[in-house]
C-alpha positions in Angstrom: 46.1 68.3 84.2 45.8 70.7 81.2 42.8 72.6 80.4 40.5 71.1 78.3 39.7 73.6 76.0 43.8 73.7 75.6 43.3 70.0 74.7 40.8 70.6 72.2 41.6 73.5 69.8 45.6 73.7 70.2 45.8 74.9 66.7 43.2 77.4 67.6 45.4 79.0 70.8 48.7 79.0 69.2 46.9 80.8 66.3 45.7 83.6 68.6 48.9 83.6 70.7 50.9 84.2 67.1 48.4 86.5 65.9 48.6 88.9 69.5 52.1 89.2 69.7 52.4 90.5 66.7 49.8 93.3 67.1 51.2 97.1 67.2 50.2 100.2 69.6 46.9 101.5 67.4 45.2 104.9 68.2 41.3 104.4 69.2 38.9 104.2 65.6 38.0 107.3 65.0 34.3 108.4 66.1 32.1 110.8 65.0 29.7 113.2 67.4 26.5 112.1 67.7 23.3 114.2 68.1 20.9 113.8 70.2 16.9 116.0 69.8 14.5 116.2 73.0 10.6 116.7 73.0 11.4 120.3 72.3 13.3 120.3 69.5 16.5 120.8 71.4 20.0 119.5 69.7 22.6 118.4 71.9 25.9 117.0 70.8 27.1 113.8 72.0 31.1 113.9 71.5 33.1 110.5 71.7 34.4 110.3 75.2 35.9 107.5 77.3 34.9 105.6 80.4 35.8 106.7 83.9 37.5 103.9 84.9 37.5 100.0 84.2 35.4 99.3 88.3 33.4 102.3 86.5 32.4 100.2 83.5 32.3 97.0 85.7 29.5 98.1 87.6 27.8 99.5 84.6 27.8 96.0 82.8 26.5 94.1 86.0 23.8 96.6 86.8 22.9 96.5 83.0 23.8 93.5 81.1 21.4 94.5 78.1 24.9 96.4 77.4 26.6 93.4 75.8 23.4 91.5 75.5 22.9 89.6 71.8 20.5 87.2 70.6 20.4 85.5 73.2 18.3 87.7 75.5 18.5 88.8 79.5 21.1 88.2 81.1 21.6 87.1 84.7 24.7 88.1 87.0 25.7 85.4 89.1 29.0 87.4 90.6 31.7 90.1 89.9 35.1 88.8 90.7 34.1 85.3 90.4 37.0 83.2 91.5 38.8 80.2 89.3 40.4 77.4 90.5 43.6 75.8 88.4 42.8 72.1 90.7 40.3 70.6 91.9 40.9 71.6 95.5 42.1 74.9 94.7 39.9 78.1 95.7 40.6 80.1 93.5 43.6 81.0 91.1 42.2 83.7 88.9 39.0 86.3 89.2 37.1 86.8 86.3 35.4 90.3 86.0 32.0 88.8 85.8 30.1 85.5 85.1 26.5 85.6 84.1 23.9 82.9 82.8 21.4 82.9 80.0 17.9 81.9 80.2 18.5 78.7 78.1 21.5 78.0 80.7 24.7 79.0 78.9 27.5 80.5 80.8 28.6 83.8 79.9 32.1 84.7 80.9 33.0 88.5 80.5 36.3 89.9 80.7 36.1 94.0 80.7 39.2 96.6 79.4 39.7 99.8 79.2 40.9 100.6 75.5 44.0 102.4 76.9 45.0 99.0 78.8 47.5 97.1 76.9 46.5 93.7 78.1 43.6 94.4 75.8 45.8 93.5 72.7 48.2 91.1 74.4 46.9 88.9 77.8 42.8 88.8 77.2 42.9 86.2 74.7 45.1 84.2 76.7 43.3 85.3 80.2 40.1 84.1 79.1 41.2 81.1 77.5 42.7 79.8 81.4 39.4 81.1 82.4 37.5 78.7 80.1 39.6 75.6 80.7 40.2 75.5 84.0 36.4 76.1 84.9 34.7 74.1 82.7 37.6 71.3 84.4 37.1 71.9 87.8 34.2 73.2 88.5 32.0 70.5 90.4 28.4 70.4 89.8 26.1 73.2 91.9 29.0 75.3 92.1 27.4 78.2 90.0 24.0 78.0 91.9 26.4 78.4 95.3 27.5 81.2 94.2 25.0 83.0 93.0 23.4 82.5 96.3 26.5 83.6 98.5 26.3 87.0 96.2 22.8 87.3 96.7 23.0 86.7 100.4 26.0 89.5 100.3 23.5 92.0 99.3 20.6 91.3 101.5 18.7 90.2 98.6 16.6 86.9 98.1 18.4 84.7 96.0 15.2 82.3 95.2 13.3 85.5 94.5 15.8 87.2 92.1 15.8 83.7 90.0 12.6 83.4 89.8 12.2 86.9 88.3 14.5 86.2 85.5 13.3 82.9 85.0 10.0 84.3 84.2 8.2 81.0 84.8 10.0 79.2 81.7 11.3 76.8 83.5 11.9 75.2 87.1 14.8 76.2 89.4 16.0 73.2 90.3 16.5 72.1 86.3 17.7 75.3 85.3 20.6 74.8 87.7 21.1 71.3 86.2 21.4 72.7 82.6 23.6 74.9 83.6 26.2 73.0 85.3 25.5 70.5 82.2 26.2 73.4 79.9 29.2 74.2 81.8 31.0 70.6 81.9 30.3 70.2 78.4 32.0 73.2 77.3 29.2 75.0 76.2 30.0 78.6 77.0 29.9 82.0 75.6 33.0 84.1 76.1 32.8 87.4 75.4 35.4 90.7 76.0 34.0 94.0 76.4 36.0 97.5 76.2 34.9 100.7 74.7 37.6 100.5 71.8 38.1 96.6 70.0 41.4 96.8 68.1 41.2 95.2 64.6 43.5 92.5 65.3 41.5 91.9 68.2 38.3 91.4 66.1 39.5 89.4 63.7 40.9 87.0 66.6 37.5 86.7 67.9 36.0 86.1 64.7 38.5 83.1 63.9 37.9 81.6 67.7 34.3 81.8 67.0 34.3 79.9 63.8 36.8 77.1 65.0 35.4 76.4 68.8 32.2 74.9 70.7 32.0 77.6 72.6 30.7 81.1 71.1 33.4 83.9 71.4 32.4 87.8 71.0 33.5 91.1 71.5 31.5 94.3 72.3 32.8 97.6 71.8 31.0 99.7 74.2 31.7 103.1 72.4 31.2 106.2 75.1 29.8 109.4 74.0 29.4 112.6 76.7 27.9 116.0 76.3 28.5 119.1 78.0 25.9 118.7 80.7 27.4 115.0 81.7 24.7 112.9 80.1 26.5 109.7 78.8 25.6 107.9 75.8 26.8 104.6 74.8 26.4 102.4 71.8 27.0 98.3 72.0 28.8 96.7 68.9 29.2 93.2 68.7 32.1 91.9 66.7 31.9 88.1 66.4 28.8 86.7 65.2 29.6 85.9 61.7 26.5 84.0 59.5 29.6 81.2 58.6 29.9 80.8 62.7 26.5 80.4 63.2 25.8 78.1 60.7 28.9 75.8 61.6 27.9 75.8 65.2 24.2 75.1 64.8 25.3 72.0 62.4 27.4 70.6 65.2 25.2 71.7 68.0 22.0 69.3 66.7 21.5 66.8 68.6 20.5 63.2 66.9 17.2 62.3 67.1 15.8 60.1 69.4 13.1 57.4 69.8 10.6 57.9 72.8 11.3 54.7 74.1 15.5 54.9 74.0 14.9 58.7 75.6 13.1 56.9 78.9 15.9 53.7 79.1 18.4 56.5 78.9 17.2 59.2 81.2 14.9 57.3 83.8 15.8 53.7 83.7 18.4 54.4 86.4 15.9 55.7 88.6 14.0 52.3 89.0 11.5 50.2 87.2 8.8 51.7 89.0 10.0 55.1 87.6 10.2 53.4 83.9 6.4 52.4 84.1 5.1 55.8 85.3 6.6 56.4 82.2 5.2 54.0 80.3 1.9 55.2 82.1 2.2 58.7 80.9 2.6 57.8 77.3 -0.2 55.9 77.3 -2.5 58.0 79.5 -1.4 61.1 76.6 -1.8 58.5 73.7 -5.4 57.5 74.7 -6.9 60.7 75.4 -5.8 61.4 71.4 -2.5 63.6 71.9 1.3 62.7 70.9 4.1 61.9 73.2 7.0 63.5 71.7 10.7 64.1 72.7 11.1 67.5 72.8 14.0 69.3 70.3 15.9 70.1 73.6 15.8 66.2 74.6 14.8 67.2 77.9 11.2 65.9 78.4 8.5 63.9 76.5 6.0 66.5 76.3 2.2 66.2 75.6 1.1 67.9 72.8 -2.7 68.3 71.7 -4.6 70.0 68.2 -6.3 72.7 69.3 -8.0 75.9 68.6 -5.7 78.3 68.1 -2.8 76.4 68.0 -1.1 73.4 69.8 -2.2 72.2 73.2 1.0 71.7 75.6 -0.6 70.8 79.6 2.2 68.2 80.4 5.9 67.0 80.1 7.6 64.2 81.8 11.3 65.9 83.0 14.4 63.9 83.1 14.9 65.8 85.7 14.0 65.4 89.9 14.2 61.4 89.1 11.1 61.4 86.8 8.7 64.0 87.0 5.0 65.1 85.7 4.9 69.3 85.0 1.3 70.9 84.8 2.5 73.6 82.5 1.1 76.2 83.3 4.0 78.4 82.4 3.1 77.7 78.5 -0.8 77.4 79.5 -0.7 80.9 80.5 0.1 82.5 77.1 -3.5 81.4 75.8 -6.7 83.2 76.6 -8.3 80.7 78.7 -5.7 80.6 81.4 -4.2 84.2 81.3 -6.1 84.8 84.4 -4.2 84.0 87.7 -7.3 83.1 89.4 -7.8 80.6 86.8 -4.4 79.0 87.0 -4.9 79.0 90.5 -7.9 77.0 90.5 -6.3 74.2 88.3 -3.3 74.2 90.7 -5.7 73.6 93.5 -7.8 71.0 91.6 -4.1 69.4 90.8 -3.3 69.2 94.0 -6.0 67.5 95.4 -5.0 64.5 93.0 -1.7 64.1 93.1 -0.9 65.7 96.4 1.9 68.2 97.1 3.8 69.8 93.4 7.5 71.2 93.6 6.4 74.6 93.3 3.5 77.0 94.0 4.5 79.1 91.4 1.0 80.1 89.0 3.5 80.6 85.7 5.9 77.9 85.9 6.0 74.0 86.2 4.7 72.2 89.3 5.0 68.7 89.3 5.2 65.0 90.7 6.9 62.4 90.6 5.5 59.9 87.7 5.5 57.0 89.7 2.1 58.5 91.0 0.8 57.4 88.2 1.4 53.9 88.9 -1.8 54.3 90.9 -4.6 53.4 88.6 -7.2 55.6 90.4 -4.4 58.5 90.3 -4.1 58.1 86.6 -7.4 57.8 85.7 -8.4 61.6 88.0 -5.5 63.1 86.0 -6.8 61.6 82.5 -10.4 63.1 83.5 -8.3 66.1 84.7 -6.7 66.8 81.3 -9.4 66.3 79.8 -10.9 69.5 81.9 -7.7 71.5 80.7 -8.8 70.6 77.0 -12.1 71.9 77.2 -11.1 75.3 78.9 -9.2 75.8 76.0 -12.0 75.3 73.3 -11.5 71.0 72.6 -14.1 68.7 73.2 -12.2 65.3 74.3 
């Protein structure tokens, strides 16, 4: 079975195959000494210099992934050495150097090379392209979550813990695993090679992939600098993120509106009917206390949204996700005055509770919820109207 990515951007391969075996031998770019003034006044020179060795710069990047870092924010390592399959019962054919995750859920494969390796200018292309293919082919759904947790659990630290540091409280575990694996199958990937010298032929490579694939493709020279007492410097280039690439791939990455009701007959409908009226229940319950319903840009929930003071009101969303469920959000509710204060969040989580019965998390900056059948229960729904009407008061409406 042949990658998919092979499948679809042939002419995009044989391009970078032609282009990379044509390349010649180039000396490093040239690099000028840097300077570097402390509280005192004192000038120290920063000369170029070169890494260590490639486990040296390994280590550097998972220990600090702000290093190659771009728009797209913190980083989180899932494992160095990652194995990849070539089947689906294989365990493991290749090892990329490392695989991280962003915050949104996008899969970040790095592949890392000393400038004085020549499988910088010849093999990476290729290397990352099997990389690509064969994961986003073979790789079964929860596969990344596994490993993350195997690597945790191989350095005596909390897996559940670690996550929910990065995660910050934007958004639940349990769907940021889903949007990741879908993410993943889809092909929606960043790629991105690292060394502390990118050739020009290598750049311009990149550049082309970028502009002609789904996935985003970079490059980050990671130029060293060193003084004479052993303080390192280092300062991240990325090569890559043309304005044409962008453009292109936010056109083709829109997704097509859709209506409220064609959003719950697609995403809950298989659940049950009893899961469709909850629904239906939700959207009305929003509706009647005077707020909007609306599909959210990302397509995954129908969040409530409320005019407020001081800006727009968001204390619920229905999630496709965990078959149907209701989110208090107190992850967005805590970024406005009213509910900054733990103790305060706390108190609505408690009062929450005592409605609707156990929520998926106990987290005071995330999502809690239940499952929207609950609110199939007249008397439920009617305590959580009166109870979002309480949420709307705290922050300065009068329902």
């Amino acid at each position: 079975m042949a990658g998919r990515l092979d499948r679809r951007y042939p002419r995009a391969r044989r391009c970078a195959h032609r282009a990379l075996s044509t390349l010649i031998r180039r000396s490093p770019l040239s690099r000028t000494t840097i300077y570097t003034v402390d509280a005192a006044g004192t000038l120290t020179a920063m000369r170029p210099s070169e890494p260590r060795s490639e486990d040296f710069m390994q280590r550097l990047v998972a220990a600090h992934p702000e290093l190659i870092a771009d728009q797209d924010g913190a980083l989180l390592l899932i494992r160095r050495e990652q194995p990849i399959a070539d089947r689906e019962d294989g365990s493991g054919r290749w090892s990329l150097d490392h695989l991280f995750v962003t915050r949104s859920g996008v899969p970040v494969l790095v592949e890392l090379k000393r400038a004085v390796d020549t499988r910088l200018r010849r093999e990476v292309i290729g290397q990352m392209l099997d990389y690509a293919a064969n994961g986003t082919a073979y790789w079964q759904g929860g596969r990344i979550a596994e490993s993350f947790a195997a690597a945790m659990n191989e350095q005596g630290r909390d897996a559940d813990a670690e996550l929910a540091t990065f995660l910050a409280g934007t958004t639940e575990p349990e769907e940021f695993w889903q949007q990741v694996d879908a993410n993943f199958s889809a092909g929606r990937i960043k790629m991105v090679f690292v060394a502390d010298t990118i050739p020009r032929e290598l750049a311009r490579i990149v550049e082309f992939l970028n502009e002609q694939m789904k996935a985003d493709v970079r490059a980050v020279e990671l130029s060293w600098f060193e003084s004479e007492g052993g303080v390192t410097a280092l300062t991240p280039r990325i090569i890559g993120e043309t304005e044409r690439a962008q453009t292109e791939k936010a056109a083709r990455g829109a997704l097509p509106p859709i209506a409220r009701e064609a959003w719950i007959e697609e995403h809950l409908a298989k659940f049950g009917p009893a899961t469709t009226s909850g629904a239906d229940a939700y959207v009305a319950m929003i509706e009647e206390a005077g707020g909007r319903a609306t599909v959210a840009s990302t397509q995954g929930s129908i969040v409530a949204e409320f005019d407020a003071p001081g800006g727009w009101l968001y204390p619920f969303a229905l999630t496709r996700y965990s078959k149907g469920g209701v989110q208090l959000c107190l992850g967005y509710l805590m970024n406005r005055p009213a509910f900054a204060d733990v103790d305060v969040r706390r108190r609505l989580y408690d009062r929450f509770t005592e409605i609707v019965g156990p929520l998926t998390t106990k987290t005071l900056n995330g999502f809690p919820g239940f499952a929207v059948t609950k609110l199939n229960d007249p008397s439920v729904r009617a305590e959580v109207a009166a109870f979002l009407n309480e949420v709307r008061a705290m922050a300065g409406e009068t329902p």
